[in-house]
N, C-alpha and C positions, 0 to 999 in steps of 0.2 A: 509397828506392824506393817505400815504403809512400804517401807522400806525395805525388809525383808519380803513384802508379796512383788515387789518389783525388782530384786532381785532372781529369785523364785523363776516370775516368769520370762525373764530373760534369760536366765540358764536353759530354763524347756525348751525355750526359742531354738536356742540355739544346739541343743543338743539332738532335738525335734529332725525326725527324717523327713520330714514333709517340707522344710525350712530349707528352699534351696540357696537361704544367703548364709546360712550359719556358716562355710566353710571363709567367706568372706570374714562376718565379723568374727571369726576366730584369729584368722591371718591379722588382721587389724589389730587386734586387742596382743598379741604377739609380738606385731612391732611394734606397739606402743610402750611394752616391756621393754625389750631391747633398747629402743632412744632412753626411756626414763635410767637404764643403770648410768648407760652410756654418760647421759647428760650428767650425772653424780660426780662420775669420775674427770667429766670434764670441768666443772666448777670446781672440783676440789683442788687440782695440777693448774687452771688456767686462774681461777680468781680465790685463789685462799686466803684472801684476807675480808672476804665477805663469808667465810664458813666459820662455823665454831668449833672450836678445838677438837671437840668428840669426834665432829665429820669427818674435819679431817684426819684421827687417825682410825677412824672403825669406817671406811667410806663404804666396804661392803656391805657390813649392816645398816648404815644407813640406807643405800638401795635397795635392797631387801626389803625393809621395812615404807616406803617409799613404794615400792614395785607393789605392794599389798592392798596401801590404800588406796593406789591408781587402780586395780583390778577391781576395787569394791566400789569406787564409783564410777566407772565404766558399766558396772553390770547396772546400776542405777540408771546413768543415764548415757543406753549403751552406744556405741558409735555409726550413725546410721550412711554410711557413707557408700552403701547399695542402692537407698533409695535414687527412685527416678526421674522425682519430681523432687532435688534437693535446694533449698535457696541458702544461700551464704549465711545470712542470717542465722540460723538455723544450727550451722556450722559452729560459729565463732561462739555464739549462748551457751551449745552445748560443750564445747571445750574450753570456756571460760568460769563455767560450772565444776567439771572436773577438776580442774589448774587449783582452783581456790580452796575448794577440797580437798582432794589430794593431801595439799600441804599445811594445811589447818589441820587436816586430824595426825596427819603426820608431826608437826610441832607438838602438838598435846601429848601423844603417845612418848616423840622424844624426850619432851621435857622431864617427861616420869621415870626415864630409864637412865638419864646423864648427870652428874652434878656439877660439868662443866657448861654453861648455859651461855658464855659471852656469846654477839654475834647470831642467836640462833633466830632473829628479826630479819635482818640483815640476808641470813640466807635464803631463810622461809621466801621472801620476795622475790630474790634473784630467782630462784628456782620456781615460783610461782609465774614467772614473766618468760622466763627460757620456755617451759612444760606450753604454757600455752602457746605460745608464738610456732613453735615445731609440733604441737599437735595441729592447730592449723594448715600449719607448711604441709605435714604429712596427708591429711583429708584432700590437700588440693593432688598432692602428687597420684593418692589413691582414687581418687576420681574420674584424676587423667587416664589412670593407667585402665580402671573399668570402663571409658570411654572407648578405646583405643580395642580394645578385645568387642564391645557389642558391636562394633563400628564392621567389624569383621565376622558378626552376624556368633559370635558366644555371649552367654547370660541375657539374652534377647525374652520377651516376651512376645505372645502373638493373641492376636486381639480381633472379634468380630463384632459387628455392629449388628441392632437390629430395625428398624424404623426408619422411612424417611426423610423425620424431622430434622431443617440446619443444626439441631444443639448436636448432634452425631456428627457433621463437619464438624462444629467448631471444636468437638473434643479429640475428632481426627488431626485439626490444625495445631491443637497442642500436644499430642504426642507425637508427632513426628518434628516437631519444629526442631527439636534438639537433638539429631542423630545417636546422640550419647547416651540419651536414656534406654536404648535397646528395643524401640515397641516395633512389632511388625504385625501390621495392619491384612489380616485375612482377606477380608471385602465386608461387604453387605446382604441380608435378606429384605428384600422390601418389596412391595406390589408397586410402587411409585418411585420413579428417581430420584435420586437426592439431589437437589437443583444446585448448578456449579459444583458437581465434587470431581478431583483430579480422578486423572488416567489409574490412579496408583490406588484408589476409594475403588475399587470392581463391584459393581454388582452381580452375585453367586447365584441368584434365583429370586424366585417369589415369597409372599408368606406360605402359599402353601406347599414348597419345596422346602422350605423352614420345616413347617409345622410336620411333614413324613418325615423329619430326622428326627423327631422330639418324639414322635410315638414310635419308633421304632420300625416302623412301614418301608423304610429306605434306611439301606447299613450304610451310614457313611463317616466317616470317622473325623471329630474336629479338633485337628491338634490345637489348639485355641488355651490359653492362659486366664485371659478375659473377658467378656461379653458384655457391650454396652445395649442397654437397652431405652430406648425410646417414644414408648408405644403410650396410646390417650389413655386416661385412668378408667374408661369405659370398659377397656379390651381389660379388664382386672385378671380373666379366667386365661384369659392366653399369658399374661404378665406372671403369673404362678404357675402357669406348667412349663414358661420357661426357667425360672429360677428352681423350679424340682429337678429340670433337665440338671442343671447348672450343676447344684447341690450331688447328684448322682453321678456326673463326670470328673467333678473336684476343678470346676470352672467358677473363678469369680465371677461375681453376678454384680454391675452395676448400672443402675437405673438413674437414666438421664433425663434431666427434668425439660419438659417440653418449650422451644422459642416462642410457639406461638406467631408466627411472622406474617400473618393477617393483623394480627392487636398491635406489632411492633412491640412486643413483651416477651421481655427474659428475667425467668423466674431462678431465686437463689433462695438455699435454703437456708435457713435459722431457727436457733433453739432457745423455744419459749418453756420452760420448767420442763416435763419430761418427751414432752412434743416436738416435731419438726412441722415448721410453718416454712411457707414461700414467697419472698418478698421481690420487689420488682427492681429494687435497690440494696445493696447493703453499704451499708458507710460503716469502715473501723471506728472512725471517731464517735462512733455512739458507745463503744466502751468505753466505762469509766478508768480506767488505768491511762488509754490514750489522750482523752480527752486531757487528765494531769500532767502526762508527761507534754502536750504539747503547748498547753499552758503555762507550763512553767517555762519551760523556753522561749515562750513570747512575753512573759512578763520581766524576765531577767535579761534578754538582746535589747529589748525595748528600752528599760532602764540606762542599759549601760548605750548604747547610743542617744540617749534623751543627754546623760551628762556632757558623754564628750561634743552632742553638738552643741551645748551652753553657750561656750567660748563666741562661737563663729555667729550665731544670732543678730549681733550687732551690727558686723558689718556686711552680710548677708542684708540685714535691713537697709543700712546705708546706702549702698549701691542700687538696691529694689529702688528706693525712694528717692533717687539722683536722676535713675533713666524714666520712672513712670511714675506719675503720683499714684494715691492711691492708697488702701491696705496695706499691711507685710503681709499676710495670710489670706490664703482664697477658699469662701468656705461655700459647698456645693452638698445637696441633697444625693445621695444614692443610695440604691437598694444593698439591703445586706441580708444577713441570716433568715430565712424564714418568710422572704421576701420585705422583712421591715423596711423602715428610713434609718438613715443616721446623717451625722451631720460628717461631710470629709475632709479632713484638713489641707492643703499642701501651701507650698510658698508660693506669691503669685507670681507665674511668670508671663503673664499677658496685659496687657494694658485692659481696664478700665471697658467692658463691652457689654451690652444684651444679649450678644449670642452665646456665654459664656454656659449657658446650662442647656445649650440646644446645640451647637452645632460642636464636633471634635477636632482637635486641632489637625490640622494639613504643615506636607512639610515645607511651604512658603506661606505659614500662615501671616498676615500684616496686621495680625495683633500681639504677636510677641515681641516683644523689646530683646536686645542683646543680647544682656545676664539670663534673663529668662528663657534666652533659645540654649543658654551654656547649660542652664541649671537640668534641663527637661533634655538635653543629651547626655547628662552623665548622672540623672534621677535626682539631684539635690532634693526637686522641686517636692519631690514624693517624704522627703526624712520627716516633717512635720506626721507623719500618719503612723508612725511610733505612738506616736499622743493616743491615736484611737487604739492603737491595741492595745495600751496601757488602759484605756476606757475602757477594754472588753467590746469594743463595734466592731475589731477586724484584728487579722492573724497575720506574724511576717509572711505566712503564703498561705496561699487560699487562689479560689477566682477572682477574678480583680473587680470589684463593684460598678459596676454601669451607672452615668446616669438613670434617673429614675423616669426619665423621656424615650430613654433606649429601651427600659426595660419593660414599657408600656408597646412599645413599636416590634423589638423582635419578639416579644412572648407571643404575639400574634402570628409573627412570621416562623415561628422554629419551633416544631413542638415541644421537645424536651427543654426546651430553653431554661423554666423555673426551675428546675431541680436541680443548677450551680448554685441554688438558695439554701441548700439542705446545709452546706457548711458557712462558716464566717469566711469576707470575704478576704483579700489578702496583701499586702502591700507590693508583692512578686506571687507569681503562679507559674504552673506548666506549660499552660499555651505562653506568656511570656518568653520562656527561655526555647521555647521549641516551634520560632515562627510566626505566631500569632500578636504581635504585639504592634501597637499603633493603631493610626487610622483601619476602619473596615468600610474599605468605600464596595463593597461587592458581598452578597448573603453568602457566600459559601467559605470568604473569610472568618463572617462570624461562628457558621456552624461549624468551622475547623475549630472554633476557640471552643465553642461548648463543649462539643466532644473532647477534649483535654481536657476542659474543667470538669466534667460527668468522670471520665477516667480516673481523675485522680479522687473524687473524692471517694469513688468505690475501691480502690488499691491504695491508701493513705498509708504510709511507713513512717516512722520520727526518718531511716536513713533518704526516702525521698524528700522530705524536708530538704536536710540538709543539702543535698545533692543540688536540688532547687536556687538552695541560698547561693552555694562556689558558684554556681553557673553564670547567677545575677550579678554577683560581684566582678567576675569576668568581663560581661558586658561595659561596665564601669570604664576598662580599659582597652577592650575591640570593642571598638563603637557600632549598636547596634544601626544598621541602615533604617529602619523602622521607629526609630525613637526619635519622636520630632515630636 
């Protein structure tokens, strides 16, 4: 049922005269017909020894039949390639969803109509890996091309603000950031200027210039799309006569939730059972689905770098113990999750010292010995802290653990400082690969690093993981000037 009502209401969508992107996703779902015969007849002529006999000799009904199942889950999950705020992501899910489909119900259906069946594996995936790859291809070309038209002011939106509050910049700073999305920004009502807003942010009048458009006192007409609104939850009665305004012009009505920039608090919303609550943080990784999937990839990187660095142990330690007596392992106290302790592993690359839990290494520091300057320029020194994330004390990324002397010294100096506590910390991070790494002999080095560690763990993706990881390994081979 779930199936058919989603169907259902993406037909209305798009059949809907109010629906100024149906003629879009009609065009869309149109060419996506065309490439899928298309593609049929090119697997059948270019690779026919991955087709099975039937396909190739019925290739029309097989696209046909093929062209049916793409339409039916297309209208499931249909192609949103209007939107304005699109991420890639989003993309590739959605037409990886289709691709699989597609040609799963498509094999099932064929299998029941042919009793030649060699081969019908064989194609099902060619054609599940083609379908996808050029639906892709095509979102990005349909993207460019709806870019390229709002750029030149077609399928634009036009958008007024009300209040103000920074959260109205900074929602101005993200809809224009990407010319492509089409938004054209009317101005502003507000009694008070919005502190720093561009040439291009006009302020139109006052509230009470507002307020004579809304009762009807002043005819003035607001070709406007959207309306962001701003205003303290005090003002309730002004907040509902603007949204009736809204509701009676066929103006979206969107309510911006207040900076606050007296408390230094920005409020985001979240859903607590039928409720929307406002939290002053949100972390992805408090979903349970995240949390597995990121788990699992630090327990299975971890492993398979725990084997392969087995081998190399030995004379790793040899060398350690030729240049400096001493340990092979240097273990040091730092802050992790939730502001805990753990214990941190790495190989030691410094001689033998008291200051090893108080002061941070410099790049002529005369406590590290040779191998250990080698090890701690190309990260050897860090491979032992695999071991902790196989413990469960730290993530291949995360913010990178302070000692627990640093974390006593800037929590005092940096307000936001503990809430890089909120995630595990991590063997590589953001500020790592973007600047912040090494010595912080100056506060504004450090509060660059928070701010990257706070960033990420409120925008956390498994692909910025990754992205994370190539970067670090990069480093490996352009030697970071900062890593000493």
């Amino acid at each position: 049922m779930c199936l058919f009502r989603r169907i259902f209401v993406t037909l209305h969508l798009m059949v809907s005269s109010d629906s100024k992107n149906s003629v879009i996703t009609w065009l869309v779902l149109l060419t996506d017909v065309v490439v899928y015969v298309a593609l049929v007849h090119v697997v059948v002529i270019f690779l026919p020894d991955y087709c099975s006999p039937a396909v190739n000799h019925h290739p029309d009904i097989a696209s046909m039949i093929g062209m049916l199942c793409l339409l039916l889950f297309s209208l499931v999950m249909p192609p949103v390639v209007h939107r304005r705020r699109l991420r890639f992501r989003d993309v590739v899910l959605r037409n990886m969803f289709v691709a699989i489909c597609t040609q799963v119900v498509f094999g099932i259906v064929w299998h029941a109509m042919v009793t030649e069946t060699n081969n019908e594996l064989s194609y099902g995936c060619v054609m599940m890996l083609l379908l996808f790859l050029l639906l892709v291809l095509l979102r990005g070309v349909e993207k460019t091309f709806l870019g390229i038209l709002r750029r030149k002011g077609k399928n634009t939106r036009s958008v007024l603000f009300v209040g103000s509050d920074p959260a109205n910049k900074a929602i101005y700073d993200e809809l224009i950031s990407d010319p492509t999305t089409g938004y054209r920004v009317a101005g502003y009502y507000s009694d008070a200027e919005i502190e720093d807003a561009p040439e291009a942010m006009k302020k139109l009048g006052n509230r009470d210039d507002f307020r004579r458009i809304l009762t009807g006192e002043v005819q003035s007409e607001l070709p406007i799309d959207e309306l962001y609104c701003s205003l303290s939850h005090a003002e309730d009665a002004e907040i509902r006569r603007i949204m009736r305004f809204c509701d009676r012009e066929v103006i979206r009505f969107i309510y911006v939730p207040r900076i606050f920039p007296n408390l230094q608090l920005s409020l985001r919303p979240e859903i607590v059972g039928n409720s929307v609550v406002y939290t002053n943080h949100k972390e992805p990784l408090m979903a349970f689905g995240n949390k597995v999937l990121k788990r699992g990839f630090d327990l299975f990187f971890s492993v398979l770098v725990l084997i392969l660095l087995l081998p190399f142990v030995p004379l790793i330690a040899l060398i350690v113990k030729l240049q400096s007596p001493g340990p092979l392992l240097f273990r040091q106290k730092r802050t992790g999750m939730n502001g805990g302790t753990f214990t941190c592993f790495k190989f030691r690359s410094m001689h033998v010292n008291d200051d090893a839990d108080r002061l941070q290494a410099t790049k002529d520091d005369p406590r590290k010995f040779a191998f250990g300057n080698f090890m701690r320029k190309y990260n050897i020194d860090e491979l032992p802290q695999f071991y902790n994330v196989l413990r469960g004390d730290m993530s291949i990324v995360g913010p990178r653990p302070h000692m627990t002397m640093h974390t006593e010294k800037y929590s005092a100096m940096i307000e936001k400082y503990m809430v890089r506590h909120f995630a595990k910390p991590g063997i590589t991070g953001l500020a790592q690969v973007t600047g912040f790494r090494g010595e912080t002999e100056n506060l504004w080095q450090m509060e660059g690093r928070i701010r990257k560690d706070i960033w990420y763990i409120e925008n956390w993706t498994f692909w910025l993981d990754i992205q994370i990881c190539f970067k670090t390994l990069g480093t490996m081979f352009v030697h970071d000037e900062n890593a000493y």
